[in-house]
N, CA, C and O of each residue as an XYZ file, in Angstrom:
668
protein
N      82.279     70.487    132.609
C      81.764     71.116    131.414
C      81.193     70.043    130.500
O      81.831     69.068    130.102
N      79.795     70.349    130.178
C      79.130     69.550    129.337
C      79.546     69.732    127.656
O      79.211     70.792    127.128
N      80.292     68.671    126.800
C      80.614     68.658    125.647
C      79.729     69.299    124.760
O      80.336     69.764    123.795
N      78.633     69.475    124.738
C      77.907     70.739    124.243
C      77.929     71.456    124.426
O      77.391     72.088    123.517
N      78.366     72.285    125.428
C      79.077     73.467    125.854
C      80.096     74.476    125.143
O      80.091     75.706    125.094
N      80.985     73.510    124.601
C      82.003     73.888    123.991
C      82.278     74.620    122.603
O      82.199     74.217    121.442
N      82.505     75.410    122.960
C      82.412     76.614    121.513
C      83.769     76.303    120.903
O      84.682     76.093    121.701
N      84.075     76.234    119.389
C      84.953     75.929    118.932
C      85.306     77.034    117.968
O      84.443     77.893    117.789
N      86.790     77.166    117.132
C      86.771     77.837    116.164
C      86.000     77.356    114.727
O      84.775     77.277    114.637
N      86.911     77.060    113.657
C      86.217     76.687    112.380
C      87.534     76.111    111.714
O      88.679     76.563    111.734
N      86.968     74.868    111.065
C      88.246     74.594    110.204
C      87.815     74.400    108.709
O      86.736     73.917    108.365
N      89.057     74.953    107.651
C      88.536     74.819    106.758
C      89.488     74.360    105.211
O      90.518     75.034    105.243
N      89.477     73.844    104.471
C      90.191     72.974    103.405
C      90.966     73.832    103.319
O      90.700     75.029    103.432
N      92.092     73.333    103.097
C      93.550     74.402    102.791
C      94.722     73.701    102.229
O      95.074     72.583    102.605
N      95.348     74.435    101.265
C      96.554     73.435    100.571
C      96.444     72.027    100.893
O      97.474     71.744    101.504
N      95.762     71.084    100.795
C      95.515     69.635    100.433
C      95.677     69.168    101.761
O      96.130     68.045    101.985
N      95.223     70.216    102.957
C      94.700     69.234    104.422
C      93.763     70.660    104.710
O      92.847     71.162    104.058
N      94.377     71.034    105.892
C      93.346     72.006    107.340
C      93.769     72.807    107.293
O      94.994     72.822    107.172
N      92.852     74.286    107.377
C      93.507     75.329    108.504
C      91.861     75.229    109.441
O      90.665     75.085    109.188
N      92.942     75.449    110.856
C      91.735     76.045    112.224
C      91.954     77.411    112.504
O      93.080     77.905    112.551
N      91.221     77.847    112.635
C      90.858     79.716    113.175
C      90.412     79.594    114.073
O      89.254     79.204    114.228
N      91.632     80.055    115.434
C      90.545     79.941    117.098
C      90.492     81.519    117.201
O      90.999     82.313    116.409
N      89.838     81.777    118.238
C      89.981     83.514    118.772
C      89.043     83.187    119.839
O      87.961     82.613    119.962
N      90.404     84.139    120.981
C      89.789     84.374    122.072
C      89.879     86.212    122.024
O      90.489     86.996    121.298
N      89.040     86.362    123.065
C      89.559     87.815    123.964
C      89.370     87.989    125.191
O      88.364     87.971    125.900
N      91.452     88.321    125.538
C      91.511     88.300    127.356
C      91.219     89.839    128.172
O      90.919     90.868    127.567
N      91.273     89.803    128.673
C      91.122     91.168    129.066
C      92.218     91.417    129.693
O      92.194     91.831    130.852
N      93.170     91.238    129.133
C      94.476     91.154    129.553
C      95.475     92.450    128.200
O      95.191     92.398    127.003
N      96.313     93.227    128.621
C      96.710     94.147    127.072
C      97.547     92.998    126.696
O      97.820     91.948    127.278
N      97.931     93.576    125.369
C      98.735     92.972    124.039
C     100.019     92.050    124.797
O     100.433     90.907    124.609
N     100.486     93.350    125.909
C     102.000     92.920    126.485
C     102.020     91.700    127.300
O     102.806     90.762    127.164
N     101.058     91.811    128.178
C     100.516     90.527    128.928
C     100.507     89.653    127.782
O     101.603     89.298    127.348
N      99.631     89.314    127.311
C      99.668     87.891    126.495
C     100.851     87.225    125.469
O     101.199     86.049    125.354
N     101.363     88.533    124.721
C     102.173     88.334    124.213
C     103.665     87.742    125.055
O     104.376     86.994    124.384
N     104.044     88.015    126.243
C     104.553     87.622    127.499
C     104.064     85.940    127.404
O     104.879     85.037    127.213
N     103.145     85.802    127.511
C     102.550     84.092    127.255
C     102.660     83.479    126.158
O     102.302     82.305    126.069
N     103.139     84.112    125.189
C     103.140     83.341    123.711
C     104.761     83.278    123.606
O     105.224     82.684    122.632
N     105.885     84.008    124.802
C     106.980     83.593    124.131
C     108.019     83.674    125.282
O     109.226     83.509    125.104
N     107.356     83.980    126.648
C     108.478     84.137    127.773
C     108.476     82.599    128.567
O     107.565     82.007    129.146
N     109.751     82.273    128.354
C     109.750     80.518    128.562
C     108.883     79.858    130.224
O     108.404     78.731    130.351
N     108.901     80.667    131.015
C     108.536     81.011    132.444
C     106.672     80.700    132.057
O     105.871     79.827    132.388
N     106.600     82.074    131.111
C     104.969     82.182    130.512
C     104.461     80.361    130.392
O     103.769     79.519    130.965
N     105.463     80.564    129.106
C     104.761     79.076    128.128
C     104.868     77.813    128.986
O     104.524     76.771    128.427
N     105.107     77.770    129.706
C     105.089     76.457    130.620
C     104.000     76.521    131.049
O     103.463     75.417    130.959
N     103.167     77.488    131.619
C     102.608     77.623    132.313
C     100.887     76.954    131.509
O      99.916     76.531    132.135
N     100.999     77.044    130.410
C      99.631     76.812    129.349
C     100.159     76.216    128.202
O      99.576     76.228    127.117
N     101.099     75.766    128.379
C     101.673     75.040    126.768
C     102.610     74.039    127.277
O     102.192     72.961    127.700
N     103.904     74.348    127.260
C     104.890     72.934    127.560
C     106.171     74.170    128.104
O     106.083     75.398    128.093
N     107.055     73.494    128.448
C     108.617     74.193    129.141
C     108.997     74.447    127.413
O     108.441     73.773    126.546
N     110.156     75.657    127.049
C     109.877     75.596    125.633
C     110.555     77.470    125.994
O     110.380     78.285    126.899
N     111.379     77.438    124.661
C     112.323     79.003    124.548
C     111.863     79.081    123.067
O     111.356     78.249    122.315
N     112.257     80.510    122.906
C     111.994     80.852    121.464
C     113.233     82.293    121.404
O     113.290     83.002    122.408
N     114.249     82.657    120.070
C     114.614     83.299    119.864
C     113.546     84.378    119.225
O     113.025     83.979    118.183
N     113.190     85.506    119.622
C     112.404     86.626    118.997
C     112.835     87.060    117.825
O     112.501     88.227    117.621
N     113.557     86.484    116.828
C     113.713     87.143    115.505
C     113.407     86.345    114.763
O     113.356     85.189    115.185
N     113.046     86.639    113.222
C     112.977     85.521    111.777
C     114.198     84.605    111.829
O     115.377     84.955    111.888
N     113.745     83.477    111.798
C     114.606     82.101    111.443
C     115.199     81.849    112.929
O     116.081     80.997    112.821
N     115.022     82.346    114.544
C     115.189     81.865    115.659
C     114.536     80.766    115.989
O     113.431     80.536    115.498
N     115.155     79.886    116.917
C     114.978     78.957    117.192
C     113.869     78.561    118.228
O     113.915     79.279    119.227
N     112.961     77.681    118.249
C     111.803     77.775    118.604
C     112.147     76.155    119.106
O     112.565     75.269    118.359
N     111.853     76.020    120.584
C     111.860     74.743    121.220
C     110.415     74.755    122.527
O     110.001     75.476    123.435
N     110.115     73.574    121.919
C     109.056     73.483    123.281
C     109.002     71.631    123.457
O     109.049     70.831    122.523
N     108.938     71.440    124.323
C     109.422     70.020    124.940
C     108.316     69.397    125.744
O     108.210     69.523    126.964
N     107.495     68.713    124.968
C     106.193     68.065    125.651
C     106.629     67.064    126.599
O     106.226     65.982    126.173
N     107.330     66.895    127.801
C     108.129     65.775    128.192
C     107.658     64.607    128.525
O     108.270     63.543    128.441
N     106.050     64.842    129.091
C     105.029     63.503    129.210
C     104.931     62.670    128.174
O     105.060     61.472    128.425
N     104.717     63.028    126.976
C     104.518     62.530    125.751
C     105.540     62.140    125.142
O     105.436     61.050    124.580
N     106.806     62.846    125.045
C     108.145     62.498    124.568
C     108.397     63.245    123.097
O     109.191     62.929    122.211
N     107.533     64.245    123.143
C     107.059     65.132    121.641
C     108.109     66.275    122.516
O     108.025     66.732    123.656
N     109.161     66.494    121.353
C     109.542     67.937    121.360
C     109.448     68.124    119.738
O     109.414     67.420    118.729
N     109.419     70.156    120.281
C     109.100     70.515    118.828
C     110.745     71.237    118.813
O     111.319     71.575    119.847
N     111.357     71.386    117.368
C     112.427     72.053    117.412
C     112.394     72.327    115.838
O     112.811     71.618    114.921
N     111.532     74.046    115.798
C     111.430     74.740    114.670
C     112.115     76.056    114.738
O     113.002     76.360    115.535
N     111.584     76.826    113.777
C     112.350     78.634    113.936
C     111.460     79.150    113.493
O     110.684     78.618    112.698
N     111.375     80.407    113.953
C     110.365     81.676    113.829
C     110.337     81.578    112.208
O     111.366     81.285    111.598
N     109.122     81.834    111.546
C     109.129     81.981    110.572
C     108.097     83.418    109.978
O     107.888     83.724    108.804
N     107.750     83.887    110.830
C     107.283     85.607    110.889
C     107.046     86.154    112.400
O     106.630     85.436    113.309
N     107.330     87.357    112.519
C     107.053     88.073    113.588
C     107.069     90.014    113.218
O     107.444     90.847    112.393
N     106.266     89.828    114.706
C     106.149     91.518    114.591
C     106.096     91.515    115.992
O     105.130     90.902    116.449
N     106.881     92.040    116.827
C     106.815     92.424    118.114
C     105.791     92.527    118.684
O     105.655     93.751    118.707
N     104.822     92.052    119.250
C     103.697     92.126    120.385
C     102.392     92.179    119.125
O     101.423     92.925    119.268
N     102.510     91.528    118.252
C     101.126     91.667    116.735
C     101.480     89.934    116.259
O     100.409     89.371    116.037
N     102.441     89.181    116.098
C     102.743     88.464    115.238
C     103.711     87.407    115.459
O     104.922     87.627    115.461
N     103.177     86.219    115.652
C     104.287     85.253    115.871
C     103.727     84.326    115.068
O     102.525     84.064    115.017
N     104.845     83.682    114.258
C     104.593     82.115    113.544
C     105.772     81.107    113.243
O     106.885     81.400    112.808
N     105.300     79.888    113.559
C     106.361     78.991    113.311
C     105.280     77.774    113.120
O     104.050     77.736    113.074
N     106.721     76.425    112.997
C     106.060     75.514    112.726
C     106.150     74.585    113.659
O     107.123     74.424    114.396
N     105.079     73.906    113.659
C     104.471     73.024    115.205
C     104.966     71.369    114.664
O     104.393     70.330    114.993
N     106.414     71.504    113.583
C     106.852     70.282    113.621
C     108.479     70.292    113.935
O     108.887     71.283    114.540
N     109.025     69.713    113.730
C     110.634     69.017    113.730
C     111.196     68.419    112.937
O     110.452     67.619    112.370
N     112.940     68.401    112.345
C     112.803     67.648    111.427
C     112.124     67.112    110.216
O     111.758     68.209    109.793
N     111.753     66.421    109.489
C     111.548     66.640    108.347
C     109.663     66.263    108.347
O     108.973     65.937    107.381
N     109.417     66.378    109.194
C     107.855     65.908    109.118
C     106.928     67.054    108.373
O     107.473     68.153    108.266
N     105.932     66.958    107.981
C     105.531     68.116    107.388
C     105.080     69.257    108.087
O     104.866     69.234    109.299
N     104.894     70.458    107.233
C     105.056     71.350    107.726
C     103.597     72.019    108.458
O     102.740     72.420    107.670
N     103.282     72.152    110.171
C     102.061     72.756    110.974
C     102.449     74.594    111.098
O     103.215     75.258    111.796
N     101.906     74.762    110.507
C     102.559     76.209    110.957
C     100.778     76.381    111.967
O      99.615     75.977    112.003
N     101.577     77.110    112.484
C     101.124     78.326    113.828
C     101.032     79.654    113.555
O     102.093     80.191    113.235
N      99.870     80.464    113.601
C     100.304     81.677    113.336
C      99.194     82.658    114.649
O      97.985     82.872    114.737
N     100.167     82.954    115.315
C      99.542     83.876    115.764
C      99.191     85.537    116.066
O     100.097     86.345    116.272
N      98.192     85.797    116.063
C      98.128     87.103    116.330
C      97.198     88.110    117.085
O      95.972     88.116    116.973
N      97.881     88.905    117.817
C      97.283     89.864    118.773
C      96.349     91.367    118.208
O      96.739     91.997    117.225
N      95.690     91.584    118.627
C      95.143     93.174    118.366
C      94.585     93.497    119.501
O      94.440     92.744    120.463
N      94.161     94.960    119.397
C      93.528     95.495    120.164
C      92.493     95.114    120.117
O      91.976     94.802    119.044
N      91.457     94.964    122.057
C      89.773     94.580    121.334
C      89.448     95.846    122.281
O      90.113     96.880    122.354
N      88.104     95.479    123.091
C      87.547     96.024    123.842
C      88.057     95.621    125.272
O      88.068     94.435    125.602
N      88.410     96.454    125.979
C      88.939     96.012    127.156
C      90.158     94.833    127.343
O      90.517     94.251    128.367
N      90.582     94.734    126.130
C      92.117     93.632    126.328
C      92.424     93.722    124.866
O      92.389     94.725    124.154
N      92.776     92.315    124.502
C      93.302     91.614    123.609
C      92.622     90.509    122.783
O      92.234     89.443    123.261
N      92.518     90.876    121.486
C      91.812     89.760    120.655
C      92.850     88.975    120.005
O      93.654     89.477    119.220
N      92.833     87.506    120.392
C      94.170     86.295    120.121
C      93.444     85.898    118.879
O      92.213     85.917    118.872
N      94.104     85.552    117.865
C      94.016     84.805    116.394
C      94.940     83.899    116.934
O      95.869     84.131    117.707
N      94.499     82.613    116.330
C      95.643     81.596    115.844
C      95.046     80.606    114.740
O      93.974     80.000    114.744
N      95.885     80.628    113.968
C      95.249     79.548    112.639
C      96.308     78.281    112.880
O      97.428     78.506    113.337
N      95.905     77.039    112.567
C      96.661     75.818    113.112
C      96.668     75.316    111.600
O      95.584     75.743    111.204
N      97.294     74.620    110.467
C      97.698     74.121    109.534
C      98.004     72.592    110.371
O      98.696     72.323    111.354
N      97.072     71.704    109.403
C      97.142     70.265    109.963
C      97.238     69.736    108.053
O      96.524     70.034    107.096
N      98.401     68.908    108.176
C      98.660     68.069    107.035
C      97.720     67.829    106.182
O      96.779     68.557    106.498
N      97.435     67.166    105.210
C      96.772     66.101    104.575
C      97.097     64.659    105.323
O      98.257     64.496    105.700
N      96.356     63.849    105.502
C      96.763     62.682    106.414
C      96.606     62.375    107.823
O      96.596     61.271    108.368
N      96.441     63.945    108.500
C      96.691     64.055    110.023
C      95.311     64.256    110.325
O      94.594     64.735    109.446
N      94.775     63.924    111.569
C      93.505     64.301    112.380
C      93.392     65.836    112.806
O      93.904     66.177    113.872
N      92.852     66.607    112.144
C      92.478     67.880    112.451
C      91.716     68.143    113.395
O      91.969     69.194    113.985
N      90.623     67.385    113.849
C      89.666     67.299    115.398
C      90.855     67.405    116.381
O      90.953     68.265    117.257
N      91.693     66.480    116.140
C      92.811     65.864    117.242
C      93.766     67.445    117.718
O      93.822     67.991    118.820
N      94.407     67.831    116.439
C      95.124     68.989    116.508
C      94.188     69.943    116.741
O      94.632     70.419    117.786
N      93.255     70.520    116.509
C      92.567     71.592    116.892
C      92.430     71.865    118.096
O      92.843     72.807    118.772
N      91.294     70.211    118.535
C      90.940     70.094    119.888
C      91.905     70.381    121.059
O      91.553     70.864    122.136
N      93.690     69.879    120.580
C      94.206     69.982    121.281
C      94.376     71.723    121.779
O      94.284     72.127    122.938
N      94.603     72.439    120.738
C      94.924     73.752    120.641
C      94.102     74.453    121.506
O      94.490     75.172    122.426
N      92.196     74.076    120.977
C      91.302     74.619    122.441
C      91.650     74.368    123.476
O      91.501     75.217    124.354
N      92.244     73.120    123.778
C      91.981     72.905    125.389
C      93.736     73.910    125.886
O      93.620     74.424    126.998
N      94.693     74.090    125.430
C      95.913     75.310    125.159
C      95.162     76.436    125.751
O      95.097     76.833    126.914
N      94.478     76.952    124.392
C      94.145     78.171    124.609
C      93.120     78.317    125.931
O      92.889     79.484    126.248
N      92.587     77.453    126.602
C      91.801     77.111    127.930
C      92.492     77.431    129.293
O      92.042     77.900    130.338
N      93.822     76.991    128.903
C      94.881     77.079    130.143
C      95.923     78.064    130.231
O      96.549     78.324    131.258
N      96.136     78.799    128.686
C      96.056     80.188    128.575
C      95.524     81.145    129.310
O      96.318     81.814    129.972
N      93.944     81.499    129.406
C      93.068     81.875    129.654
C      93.492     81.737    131.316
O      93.852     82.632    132.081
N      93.372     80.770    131.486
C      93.993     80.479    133.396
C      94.890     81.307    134.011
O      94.753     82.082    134.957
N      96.148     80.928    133.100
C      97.403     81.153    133.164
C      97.272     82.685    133.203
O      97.980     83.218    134.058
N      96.447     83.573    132.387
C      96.572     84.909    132.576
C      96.047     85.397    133.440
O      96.429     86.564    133.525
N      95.322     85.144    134.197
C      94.804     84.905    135.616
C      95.481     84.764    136.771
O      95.075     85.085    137.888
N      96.143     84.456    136.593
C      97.528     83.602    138.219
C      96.730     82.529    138.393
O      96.746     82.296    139.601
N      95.809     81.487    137.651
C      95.581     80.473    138.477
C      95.811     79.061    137.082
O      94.930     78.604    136.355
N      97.294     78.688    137.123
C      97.212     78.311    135.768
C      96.592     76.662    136.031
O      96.684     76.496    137.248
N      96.136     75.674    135.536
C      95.477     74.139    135.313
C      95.695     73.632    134.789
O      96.090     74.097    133.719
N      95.680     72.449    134.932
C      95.829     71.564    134.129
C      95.313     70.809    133.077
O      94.096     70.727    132.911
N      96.164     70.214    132.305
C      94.958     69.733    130.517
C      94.039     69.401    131.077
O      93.885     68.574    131.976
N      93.003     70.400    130.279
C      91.191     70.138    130.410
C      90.863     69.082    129.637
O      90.729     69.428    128.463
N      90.651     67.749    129.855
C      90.891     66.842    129.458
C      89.432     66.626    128.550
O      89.374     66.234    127.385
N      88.152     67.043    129.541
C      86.854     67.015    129.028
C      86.844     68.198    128.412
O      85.987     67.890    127.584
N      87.089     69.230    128.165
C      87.418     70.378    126.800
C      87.564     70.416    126.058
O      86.870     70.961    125.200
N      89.099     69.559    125.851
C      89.356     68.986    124.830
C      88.748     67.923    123.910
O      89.033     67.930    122.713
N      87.817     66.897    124.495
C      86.939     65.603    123.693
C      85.765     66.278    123.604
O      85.066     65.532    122.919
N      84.748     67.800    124.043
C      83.844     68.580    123.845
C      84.518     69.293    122.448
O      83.741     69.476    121.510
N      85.180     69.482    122.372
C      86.089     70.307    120.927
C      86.803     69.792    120.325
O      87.553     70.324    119.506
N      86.728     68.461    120.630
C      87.396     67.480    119.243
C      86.160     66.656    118.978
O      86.436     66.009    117.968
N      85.129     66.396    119.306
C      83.673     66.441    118.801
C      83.002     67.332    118.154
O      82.138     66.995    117.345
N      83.256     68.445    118.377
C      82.404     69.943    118.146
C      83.368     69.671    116.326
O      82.641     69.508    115.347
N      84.816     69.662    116.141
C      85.602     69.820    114.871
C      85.669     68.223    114.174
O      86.326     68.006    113.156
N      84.751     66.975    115.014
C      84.826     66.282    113.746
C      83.592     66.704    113.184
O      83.596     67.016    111.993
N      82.655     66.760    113.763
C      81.343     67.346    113.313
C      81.491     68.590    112.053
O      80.705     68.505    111.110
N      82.322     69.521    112.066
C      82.974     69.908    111.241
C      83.212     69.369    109.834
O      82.818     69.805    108.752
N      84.107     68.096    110.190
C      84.963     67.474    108.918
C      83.521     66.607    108.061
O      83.356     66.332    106.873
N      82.771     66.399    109.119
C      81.881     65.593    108.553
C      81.011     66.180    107.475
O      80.694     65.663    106.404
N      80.652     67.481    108.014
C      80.256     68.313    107.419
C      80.490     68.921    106.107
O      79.718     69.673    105.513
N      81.641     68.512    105.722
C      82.331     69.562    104.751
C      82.330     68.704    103.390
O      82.799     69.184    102.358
Protein backbone atom coordinates (compact mmCIF):
# COMPACT_ATOMS: atom_id res chain seq x y z
CA UNK A 1 0.00 0.00 0.00
CA UNK A 2 1.18 3.27 -1.28
CA UNK A 3 1.31 5.99 1.75
CA UNK A 4 -0.96 8.09 -0.26
CA UNK A 5 -3.34 5.70 -0.20
CA UNK A 6 -4.16 5.95 3.18
CA UNK A 7 -7.32 7.49 4.36
CA UNK A 8 -7.20 8.72 7.83
CA UNK A 9 -9.64 10.02 10.47
CA UNK A 10 -9.23 13.78 11.75
CA UNK A 11 -7.64 15.12 14.73
CA UNK A 12 -8.53 17.98 16.48
CA UNK A 13 -7.40 20.48 19.61
CA UNK A 14 -8.98 19.27 22.74
CA UNK A 15 -8.51 20.03 26.49
CA UNK A 16 -4.79 21.25 26.01
CA UNK A 17 -3.61 18.18 23.58
CA UNK A 18 -5.74 15.77 20.80
CA UNK A 19 -8.78 14.13 20.10
CA UNK A 20 -8.73 11.54 16.81
CA UNK A 21 -12.13 10.49 15.24
CA UNK A 22 -11.58 7.15 13.22
CA UNK A 23 -14.75 5.34 11.61
CA UNK A 24 -14.95 2.39 9.91
CA UNK A 25 -17.96 0.26 8.52
CA UNK A 26 -17.81 -3.67 8.73
CA UNK A 27 -20.28 -5.48 7.34
CA UNK A 28 -20.23 -7.41 10.12
CA UNK A 29 -23.68 -6.73 12.90
CA UNK A 30 -23.15 -4.79 16.16
CA UNK A 31 -22.68 -8.39 18.01
CA UNK A 32 -19.84 -9.47 15.86
CA UNK A 33 -17.71 -6.52 16.43
CA UNK A 34 -18.63 -5.72 19.63
CA UNK A 35 -17.33 -9.55 20.38
CA UNK A 36 -13.88 -7.85 19.06
CA UNK A 37 -13.84 -4.88 21.22
CA UNK A 38 -14.08 -7.02 24.44
CA UNK A 39 -13.93 -10.98 24.12
CA UNK A 40 -10.25 -11.64 25.28
CA UNK A 41 -9.96 -14.59 22.45
CA UNK A 42 -11.42 -11.48 19.99
CA UNK A 43 -8.83 -8.78 21.17
CA UNK A 44 -5.78 -10.68 20.63
CA UNK A 45 -6.56 -11.24 17.56
CA UNK A 46 -6.29 -7.17 16.28
CA UNK A 47 -5.08 -5.53 19.42
CA UNK A 48 -2.92 -7.32 22.16
CA UNK A 49 -3.91 -10.59 24.66
CA UNK A 50 -5.99 -8.31 27.18
CA UNK A 51 -9.58 -9.03 29.49
CA UNK A 52 -11.99 -6.48 30.36
CA UNK A 53 -14.74 -6.66 33.16
CA UNK A 54 -18.14 -5.46 31.22
CA UNK A 55 -19.34 -3.07 33.87
CA UNK A 56 -18.46 0.81 35.01
CA UNK A 57 -15.20 0.93 36.96
CA UNK A 58 -14.16 -2.99 35.66
CA UNK A 59 -11.01 -3.76 35.09
CA UNK A 60 -9.52 -3.37 31.76
CA UNK A 61 -6.04 -5.19 30.97
CA UNK A 62 -4.36 -5.53 27.70
CA UNK A 63 -0.65 -6.57 27.65
CA UNK A 64 1.46 -5.42 24.65
CA UNK A 65 4.17 -8.14 25.50
CA UNK A 66 6.65 -7.27 22.52
CA UNK A 67 6.94 -3.84 23.68
CA UNK A 68 6.68 -4.43 27.44
CA UNK A 69 3.55 -1.81 27.48
CA UNK A 70 0.70 -3.14 29.54
CA UNK A 71 -2.31 -1.15 29.99
CA UNK A 72 -4.15 -1.66 33.42
CA UNK A 73 -7.30 0.75 33.46
CA UNK A 74 -11.28 0.34 34.21
CA UNK A 75 -14.25 0.82 32.17
CA UNK A 76 -15.16 4.18 32.46
CA UNK A 77 -18.63 4.13 30.31
CA UNK A 78 -20.52 1.46 28.67
CA UNK A 79 -23.69 0.41 27.07
CA UNK A 80 -23.90 -3.13 26.03
CA UNK A 81 -23.12 -3.67 22.28
CA UNK A 82 -23.33 0.76 21.63
CA UNK A 83 -20.51 1.88 24.06
CA UNK A 84 -17.26 1.17 25.48
CA UNK A 85 -14.64 3.59 27.10
CA UNK A 86 -11.65 3.52 29.10
CA UNK A 87 -8.35 4.74 29.44
CA UNK A 88 -5.40 3.70 27.19
CA UNK A 89 -3.06 4.47 30.29
CA UNK A 90 -1.86 2.88 33.75
CA UNK A 91 -1.00 4.16 36.83
CA UNK A 92 -0.59 7.59 37.16
CA UNK A 93 0.34 8.70 33.60
CA UNK A 94 -2.12 10.89 32.06
CA UNK A 95 -5.22 10.28 31.16
CA UNK A 96 -5.92 8.54 26.92
CA UNK A 97 -9.31 7.76 27.02
CA UNK A 98 -10.81 5.53 24.26
CA UNK A 99 -14.18 5.77 23.40
CA UNK A 100 -15.85 3.62 21.43
CA UNK A 101 -18.88 3.23 19.59
CA UNK A 102 -21.10 1.00 17.49
CA UNK A 103 -24.39 1.77 15.42
CA UNK A 104 -26.29 0.54 12.95
CA UNK A 105 -25.10 1.35 9.18
CA UNK A 106 -26.00 -0.09 5.94
CA UNK A 107 -25.37 -3.62 5.73
CA UNK A 108 -23.24 -3.93 9.18
CA UNK A 109 -21.81 -1.74 11.63
CA UNK A 110 -20.54 1.83 11.79
CA UNK A 111 -17.29 1.81 14.48
CA UNK A 112 -16.55 5.40 16.13
CA UNK A 113 -13.53 5.68 18.15
CA UNK A 114 -12.14 9.01 19.41
CA UNK A 115 -8.41 8.58 20.85
CA UNK A 116 -7.46 11.54 23.51
CA UNK A 117 -3.59 12.05 23.22
CA UNK A 118 -2.03 14.30 26.09
CA UNK A 119 -0.54 17.64 25.68
CA UNK A 120 3.17 16.59 25.21
CA UNK A 121 2.52 13.23 23.43
CA UNK A 122 2.79 12.56 19.52
CA UNK A 123 -0.69 12.36 18.21
CA UNK A 124 0.50 11.14 14.47
CA UNK A 125 2.22 8.34 16.61
CA UNK A 126 -1.03 7.43 18.68
CA UNK A 127 -3.47 7.81 15.96
CA UNK A 128 -1.39 6.16 13.35
CA UNK A 129 -1.06 3.49 15.67
CA UNK A 130 -4.90 3.10 16.21
CA UNK A 131 -5.34 3.00 12.09
CA UNK A 132 -3.10 0.40 11.58
CA UNK A 133 -5.57 -1.57 14.95
CA UNK A 134 -8.45 -0.77 13.32
CA UNK A 135 -6.72 -2.45 9.88
CA UNK A 136 -6.32 -5.77 11.66
CA UNK A 137 -9.69 -5.44 13.08
CA UNK A 138 -11.08 -5.32 9.77
CA UNK A 139 -9.00 -8.79 9.10
CA UNK A 140 -9.77 -10.23 12.17
CA UNK A 141 -13.55 -9.97 11.31
CA UNK A 142 -12.93 -11.84 8.40
CA UNK A 143 -11.19 -15.13 9.82
CA UNK A 144 -8.04 -13.97 8.29
CA UNK A 145 -6.47 -11.96 11.15
CA UNK A 146 -2.44 -10.09 10.23
CA UNK A 147 -0.15 -8.78 11.32
CA UNK A 148 0.96 -4.92 12.32
CA UNK A 149 0.61 -3.20 8.96
CA UNK A 150 3.66 -1.68 9.44
CA UNK A 151 3.47 0.49 6.01
CA UNK A 152 -0.27 1.63 7.15
CA UNK A 153 0.68 2.72 9.88
CA UNK A 154 3.82 5.36 8.57
CA UNK A 155 0.98 6.13 5.43
CA UNK A 156 -1.31 7.39 8.54
CA UNK A 157 1.11 8.75 10.74
CA UNK A 158 2.11 10.99 7.71
CA UNK A 159 -1.43 11.55 6.51
CA UNK A 160 -2.00 13.01 10.81
CA UNK A 161 1.26 14.93 10.97
CA UNK A 162 0.19 16.70 7.94
CA UNK A 163 -2.75 17.36 10.05
CA UNK A 164 -0.85 18.91 13.09
CA UNK A 165 0.98 20.93 10.69
CA UNK A 166 -1.88 22.20 9.46
CA UNK A 167 -3.66 23.40 12.35
Amino acid sequence: MSEEAVQVGRLEAADGGYQGHMERVFAHDRAAVWRMLTEPQALAQWLAPGSMELRPGGAVRIDFADSGVVIDSTVLALEEGALLEYSWSSGDEPERRLRWTLAQADGGTRLGLQVQVPAGEDASKACAGFEAHLEMLAAALEGVPIHFPFQHYLGARKAYQAQLEGA
